[in-house]
TORVEX-556434 format. One record per residue (C-alpha): residue in one letter; x, y, z. Coordinates in pm, whole numbers, m for minus. Layout:
A,X,Y,Z
...
//
This chain:
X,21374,6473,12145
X,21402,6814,12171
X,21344,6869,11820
X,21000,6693,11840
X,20900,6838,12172
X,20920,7170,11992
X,20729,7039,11646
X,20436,6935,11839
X,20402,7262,12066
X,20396,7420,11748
X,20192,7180,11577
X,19953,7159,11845
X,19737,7515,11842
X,19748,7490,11439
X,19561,7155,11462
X,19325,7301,11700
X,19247,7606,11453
X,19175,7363,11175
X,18982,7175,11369
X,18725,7434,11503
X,18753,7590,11104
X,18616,7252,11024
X,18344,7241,11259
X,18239,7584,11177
X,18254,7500,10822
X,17990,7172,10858
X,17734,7369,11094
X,17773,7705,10836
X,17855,7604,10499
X,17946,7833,10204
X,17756,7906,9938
X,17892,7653,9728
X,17752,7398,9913
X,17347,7282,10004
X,17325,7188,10327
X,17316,7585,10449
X,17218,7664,10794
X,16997,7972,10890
X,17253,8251,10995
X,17150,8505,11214
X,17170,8867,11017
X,17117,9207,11232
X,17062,9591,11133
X,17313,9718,11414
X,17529,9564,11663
X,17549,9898,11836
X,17290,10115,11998
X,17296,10430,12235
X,17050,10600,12392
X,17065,10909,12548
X,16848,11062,12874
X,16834,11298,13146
X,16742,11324,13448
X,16453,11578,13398
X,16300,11440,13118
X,16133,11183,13028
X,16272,10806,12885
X,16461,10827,12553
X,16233,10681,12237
X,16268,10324,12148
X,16453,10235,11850
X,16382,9931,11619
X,16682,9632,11549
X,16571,9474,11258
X,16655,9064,11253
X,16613,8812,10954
X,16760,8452,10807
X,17019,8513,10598
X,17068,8155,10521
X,16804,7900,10434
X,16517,7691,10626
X,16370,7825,10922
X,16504,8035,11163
X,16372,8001,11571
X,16581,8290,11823
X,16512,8417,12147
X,16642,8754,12299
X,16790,8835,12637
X,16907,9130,12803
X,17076,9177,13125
X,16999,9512,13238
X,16653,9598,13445
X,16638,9928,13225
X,16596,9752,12913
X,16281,9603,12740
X,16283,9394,12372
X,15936,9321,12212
X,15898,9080,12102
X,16123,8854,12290
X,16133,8604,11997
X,16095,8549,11632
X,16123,8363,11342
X,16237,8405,10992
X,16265,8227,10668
X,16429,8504,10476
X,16173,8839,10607
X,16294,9118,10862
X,16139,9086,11194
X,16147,9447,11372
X,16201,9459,11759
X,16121,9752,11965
X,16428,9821,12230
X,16329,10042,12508
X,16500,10215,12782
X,16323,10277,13106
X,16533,10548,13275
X,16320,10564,13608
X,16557,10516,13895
X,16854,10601,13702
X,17093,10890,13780
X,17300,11120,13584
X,17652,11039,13566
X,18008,11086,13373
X,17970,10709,13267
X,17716,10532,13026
X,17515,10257,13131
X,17585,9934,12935
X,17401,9645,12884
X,17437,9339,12620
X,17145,9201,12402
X,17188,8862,12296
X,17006,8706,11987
X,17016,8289,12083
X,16920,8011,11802
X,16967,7655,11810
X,16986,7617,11415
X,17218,7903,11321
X,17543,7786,11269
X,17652,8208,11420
X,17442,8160,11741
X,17437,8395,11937
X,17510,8738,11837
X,17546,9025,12023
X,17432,9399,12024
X,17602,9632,12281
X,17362,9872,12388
X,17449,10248,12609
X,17296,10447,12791
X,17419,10840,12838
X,17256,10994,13168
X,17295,11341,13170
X,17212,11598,13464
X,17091,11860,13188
X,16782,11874,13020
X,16860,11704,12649
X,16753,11853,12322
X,16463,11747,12206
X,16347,11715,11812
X,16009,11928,11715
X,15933,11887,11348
X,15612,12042,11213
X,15413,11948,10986
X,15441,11584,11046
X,15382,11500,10681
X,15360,11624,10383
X,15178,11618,10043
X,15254,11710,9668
X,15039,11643,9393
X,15190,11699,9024
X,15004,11579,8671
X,15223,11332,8447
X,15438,11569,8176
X,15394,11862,8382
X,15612,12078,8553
X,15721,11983,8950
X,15505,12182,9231
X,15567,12436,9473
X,15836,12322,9717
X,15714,12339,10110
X,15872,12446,10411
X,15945,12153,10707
X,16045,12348,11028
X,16270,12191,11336
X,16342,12343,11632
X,16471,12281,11980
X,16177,12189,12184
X,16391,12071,12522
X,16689,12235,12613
X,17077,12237,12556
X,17192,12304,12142
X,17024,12051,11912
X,17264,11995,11601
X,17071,11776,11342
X,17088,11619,11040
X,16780,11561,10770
X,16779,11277,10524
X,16540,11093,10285
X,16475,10800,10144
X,16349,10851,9777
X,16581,10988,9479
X,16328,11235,9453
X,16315,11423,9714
X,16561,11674,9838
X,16573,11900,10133
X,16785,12187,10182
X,16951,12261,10402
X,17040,11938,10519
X,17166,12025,10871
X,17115,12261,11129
X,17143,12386,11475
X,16903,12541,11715
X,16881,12607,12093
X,16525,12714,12111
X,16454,12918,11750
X,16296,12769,11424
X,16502,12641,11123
X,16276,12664,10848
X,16409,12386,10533
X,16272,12398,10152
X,16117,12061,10097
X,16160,11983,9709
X,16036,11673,9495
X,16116,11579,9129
X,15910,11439,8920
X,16122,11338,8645
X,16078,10972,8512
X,15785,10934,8766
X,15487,10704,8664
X,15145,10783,8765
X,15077,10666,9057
X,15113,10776,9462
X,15509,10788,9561
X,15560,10790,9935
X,15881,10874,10092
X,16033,10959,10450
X,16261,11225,10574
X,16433,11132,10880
X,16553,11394,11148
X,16858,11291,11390
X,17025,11432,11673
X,17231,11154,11898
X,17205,11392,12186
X,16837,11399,12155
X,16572,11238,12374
X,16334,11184,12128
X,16589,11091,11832
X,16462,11055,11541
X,16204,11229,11439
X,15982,11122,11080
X,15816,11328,10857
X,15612,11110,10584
X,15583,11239,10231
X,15339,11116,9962
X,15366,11257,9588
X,15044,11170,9381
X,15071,11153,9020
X,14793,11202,8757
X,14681,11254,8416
X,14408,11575,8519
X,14687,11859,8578
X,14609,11914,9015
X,14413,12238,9132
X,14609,12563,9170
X,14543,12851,9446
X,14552,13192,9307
X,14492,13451,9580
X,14416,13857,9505
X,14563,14027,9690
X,14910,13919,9809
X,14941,14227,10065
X,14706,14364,10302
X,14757,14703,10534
X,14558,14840,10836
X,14628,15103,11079
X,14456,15234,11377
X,14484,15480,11665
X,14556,15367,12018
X,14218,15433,12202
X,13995,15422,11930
X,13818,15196,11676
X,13962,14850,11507
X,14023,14919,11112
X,13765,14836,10899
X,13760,14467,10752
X,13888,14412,10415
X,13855,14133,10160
X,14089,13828,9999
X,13949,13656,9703
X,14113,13311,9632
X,14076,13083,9327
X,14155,12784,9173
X,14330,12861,8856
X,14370,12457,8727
X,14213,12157,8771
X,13984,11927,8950
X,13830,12048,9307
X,14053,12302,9532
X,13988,12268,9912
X,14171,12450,10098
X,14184,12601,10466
X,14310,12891,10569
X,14579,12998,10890
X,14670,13335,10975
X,15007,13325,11220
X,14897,13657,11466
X,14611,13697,11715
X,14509,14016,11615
X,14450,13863,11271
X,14129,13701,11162
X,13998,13558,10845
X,13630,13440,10730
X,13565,13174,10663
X,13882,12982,10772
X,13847,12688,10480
X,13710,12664,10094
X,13656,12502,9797
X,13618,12589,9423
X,13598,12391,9115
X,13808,12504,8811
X,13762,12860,8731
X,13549,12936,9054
X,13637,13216,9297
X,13589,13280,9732
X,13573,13566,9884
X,13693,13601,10247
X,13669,13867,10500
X,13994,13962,10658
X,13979,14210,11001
X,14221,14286,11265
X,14201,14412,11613
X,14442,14655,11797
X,14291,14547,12178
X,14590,14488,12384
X,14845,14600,12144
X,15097,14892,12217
X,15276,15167,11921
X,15414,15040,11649
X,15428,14811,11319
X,15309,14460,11347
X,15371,14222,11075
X,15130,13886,10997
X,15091,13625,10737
X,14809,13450,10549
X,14896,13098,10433
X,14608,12923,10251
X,14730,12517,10176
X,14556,12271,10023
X,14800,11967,9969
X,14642,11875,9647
X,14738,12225,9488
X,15041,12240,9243
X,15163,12524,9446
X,15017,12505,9771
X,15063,12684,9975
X,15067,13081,9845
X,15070,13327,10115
X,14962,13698,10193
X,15146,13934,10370
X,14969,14220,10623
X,15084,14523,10781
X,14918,14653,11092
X,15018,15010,11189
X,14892,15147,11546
X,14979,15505,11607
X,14879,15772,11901
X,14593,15995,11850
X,14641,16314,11709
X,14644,16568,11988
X,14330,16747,12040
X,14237,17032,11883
X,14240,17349,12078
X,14049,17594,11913
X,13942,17726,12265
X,13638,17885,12140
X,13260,17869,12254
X,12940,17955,11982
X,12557,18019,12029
X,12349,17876,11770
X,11954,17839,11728
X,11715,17617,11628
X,11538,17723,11418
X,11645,18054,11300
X,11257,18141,11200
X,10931,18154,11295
X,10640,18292,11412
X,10455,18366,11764
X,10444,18050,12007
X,10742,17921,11846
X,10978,17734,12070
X,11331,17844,11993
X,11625,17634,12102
X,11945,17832,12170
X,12291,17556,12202
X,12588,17717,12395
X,12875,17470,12232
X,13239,17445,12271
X,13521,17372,12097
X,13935,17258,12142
X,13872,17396,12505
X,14275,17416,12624
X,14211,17356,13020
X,13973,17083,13165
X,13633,17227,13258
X,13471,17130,13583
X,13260,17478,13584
X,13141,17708,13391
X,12913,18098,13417
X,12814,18303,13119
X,12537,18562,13005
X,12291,18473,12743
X,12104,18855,12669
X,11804,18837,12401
X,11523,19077,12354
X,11273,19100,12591
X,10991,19237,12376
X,11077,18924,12090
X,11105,18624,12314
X,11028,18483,12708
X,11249,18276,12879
X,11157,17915,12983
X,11410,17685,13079
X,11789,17602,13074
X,11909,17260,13051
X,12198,17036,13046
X,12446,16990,12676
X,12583,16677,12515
X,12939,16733,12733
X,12725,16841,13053
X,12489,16497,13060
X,12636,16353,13404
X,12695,16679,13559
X,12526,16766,13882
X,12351,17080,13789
X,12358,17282,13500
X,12125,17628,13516
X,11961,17928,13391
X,11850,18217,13607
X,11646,18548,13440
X,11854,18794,13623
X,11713,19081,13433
X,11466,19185,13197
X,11621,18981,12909
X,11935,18845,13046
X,11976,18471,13147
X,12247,18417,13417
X,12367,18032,13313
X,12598,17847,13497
X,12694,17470,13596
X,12913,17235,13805
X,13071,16895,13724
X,13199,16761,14088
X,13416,16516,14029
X,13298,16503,13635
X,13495,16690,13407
X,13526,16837,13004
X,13848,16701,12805
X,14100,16957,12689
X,14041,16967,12334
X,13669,16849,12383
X,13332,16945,12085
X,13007,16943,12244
X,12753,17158,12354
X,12718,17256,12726
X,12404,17461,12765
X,12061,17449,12590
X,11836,17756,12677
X,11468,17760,12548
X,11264,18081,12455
X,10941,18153,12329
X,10866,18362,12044
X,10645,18664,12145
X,10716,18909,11814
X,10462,19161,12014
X,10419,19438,11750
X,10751,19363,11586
X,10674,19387,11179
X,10732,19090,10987
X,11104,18980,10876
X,11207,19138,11162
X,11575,19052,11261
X,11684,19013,11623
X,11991,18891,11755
X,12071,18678,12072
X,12432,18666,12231
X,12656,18557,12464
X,12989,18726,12728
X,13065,18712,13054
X,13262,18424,13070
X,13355,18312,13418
X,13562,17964,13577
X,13692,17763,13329
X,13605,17903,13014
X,13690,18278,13118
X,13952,18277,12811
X,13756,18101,12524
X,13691,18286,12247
X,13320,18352,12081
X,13327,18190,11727
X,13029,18335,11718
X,12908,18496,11999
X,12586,18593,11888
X,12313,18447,11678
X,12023,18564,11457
X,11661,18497,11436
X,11415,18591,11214
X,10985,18675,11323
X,10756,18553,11086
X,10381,18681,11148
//
């Protein structure tokens, strides 16, 4: 008896095994047999999701479900967490992928050490697996996540069948949110390579050669995605679509003249003066292209183009030193056109903004006249100038002596450095000496200043002077603020013509 009693406890669970082998085996046969059952088939049993508290809900992410088996395939899904949302919330399938978006809806939700879990289940009364299950987590953080930036959000080659592969392009990723991003980049075409592959960033930009091979290619448009992933990130992943056209008519080519471009400039003073890029398209077909310098003081026009084979652009390049301090600023011309074989080309400028030279200071004052002949009745005008004065000049008193038998004295008025003073004057003191003199107030002459600050008229007279006769008018007595200026010259000459 004992003997027995032990046989069938033994016995027992390995009749039980066969028996629910069995059953399994009539509702999901092999593929040996017919009569096959649709059979549930997933793209992940495992997702995660990741959050924080500042920002907003983590992108959805697709589970891809099919019929792996034959006939027709009915399902439902169910969660049980409030924070999650599938849609659509059914499907069928006789062999296709259905997608289904899974989204988290973090409102409510607090950081914390543990993940929130939740369980979808996939539910079919045909499949012989019914149901399956896909664990799904949640990871709240307190910190702002990472977040994925990726620019340009595609990208376009164009290459001619038998020719050589085109320009490679930059794809830049940075770290838009906050934390360390670490990354990965992958495609999906054997033709397309990027490199690096990987990279980290906390907030700078990671540049990455984008590279496509056209090797074996038939004509035709390829299209291809690079995917960008970060499992810490909010916004994981991030897509960058890629299209590669092939043709028989090699593609347009940019060819731009020049490839550098240098300005400079004084602070205070004028922008430079423009200058000039000439682009062209150096193959095939129809170029159209735009143009995007990456500084604000930097302008280019026209921004965009196009040229036929052969044809050539000019565009007008300028820059502008408002707001900008000393020093060496560095910008760069890109002009793309996708279509090009070796879009984009690029030109580099130089901007270099230095002080002003200091002012000249000469410190010397000059009579001149206007003109330096002429006959009886002529009105002579006499300019009392200065130049690279070395002290501001508020006022100013000099002597202007002429002879009294050539000329009369009329009037004194103000110079081109004297315009907004409040008086500038001449006074006949004696027979043919003016006493001039003037006062700024609060206005005030520039060390290291040009400009005239007195002009004094007189009329020609001659009396019985013979013709060709030679006088000569000067200046002295310098008093204020150009007591120490020298006379460079202090006298000029005029000539009577009967």
């Amino acid at each position: 008896m004992k003997r027995t009693t032990k046989s069938s406890k033994i016995l027992k669970p390995v009749r039980m095994a066969a028996c629910l082998l069995l059953l399994f085996l009539s509702n999901c046969k092999g593929p040996a047999t017919v009569d096959t059952h649709p059979v549930i088939w997933l793209s992940a049993f495992e997702l995660s999701f990741t959050a924080s508290e500042f920002g907003p809900s983590p992108s959805t992410q697709v589970l891809k479900i099919k019929n792996s088996g034959i006939e027709s395939l009915s399902y439902n899904i169910q969660d049980d967490a409030n924070w999650l949302t599938i849609t659509p919330a059914n499907g069928s399938s006789s062999g296709q992928i259905q997608e289904h978006t899974i989204a988290v809806d973090k409102a409510g939700l607090v950081g914390r050490d543990e993940a929130y879990t939740a369980k979808v289940k996939i539910i079919s009364q045909e499949a012989c697996n019914s149901p399956q299950e896909v664990a799904v987590t949640l990871k709240m953080t307190k910190e702002p996540p990472p977040e994925i930036s990726v620019n340009p959000g595609n990208l376009s080659f164009t290459a001619s069948t038998n020719g050589p592969n085109p320009a490679s392009q930059n794809l830049t990723v940075r770290n838009s949110g906050k934390g360390t991003l670490n990354y990965t980049i992958s495609d999906d075409a054997s033709w397309l390579s990027v490199n690096p592959g990987s990279g980290t960033s906390t907030d700078q930009q990671n540049s990455h050669s984008v590279a496509v091979n056209v090797s074996g290619l038939a004509k035709g448009t390829h299209t291809a995605k690079i995917t960008v992933s970060a499992s810490n990130a909010t916004n994981n992943p991030q897509s960058v679509d890629v299209s590669l056209k092939i043709s028989d008519e090699p593609p347009p080519q940019i060819a731009v003249t020049p490839t550098d471009l240098s300005f400079s400039a004084q602070l205070g003073g004028a922008d430079p003066g423009a200058k000039s890029i000439r682009i062209k398209n150096s193959g095939k077909q129809t170029l159209t292209y735009v143009i995007t310098p990456d500084a604000a003081w930097l302008n280019v026009s026209p921004r965009s183009g196009s040229a036929t084979a052969g044809r050539e652009n000019t565009h007008s390049v300028s820059a502008s030193i408002a707001g900008l301090a000393k020093g060496t600023y560095m910008a760069t011309i890109t002009i793309s056109d996708p279509a090009a074989v070796n879009s984009p080309q690029t030109v580099r400028v130089s901007l270099d903004v230095t002080t002003a030279p200091p002012p000249p200071t000469s410190n010397e004052i000059a009579i001149s006249c206007d003109p330096a002949s002429g006959a009886a009745g002529t009105i002579v005008t006499f300019t009392i100038q200065i130049s690279g004065n070395t002290q501001t000049i508020t006022a100013f008193g000099l002597e202007m002596s002429f002879d009294p038998a050539m000329f009369d004295y009329l009037d004194t008025g103000k110079g081109s450095l004297t315009g907004g003073w409040g008086a500038v004057a001449g006074n006949l003191i004696r027979s043919g000496v003016v006493r001039i003199g003037g006062f700024g107030g609060t206005s005030s002459i520039r060390v290291g200043s040009s400009g005239s600050i007195a002009v004094v008229r007189l009329r020609v007279t001659g009396g019985a002077s013979p013709d060709g006769t030679r006088t000569s008018v000067s200046i002295g007595s310098f008093t204020d603020d150009i007591v120490s200026m020298r006379t460079s010259p202090g006298s000029t000459t005029f000539t009577f013509r009967r």
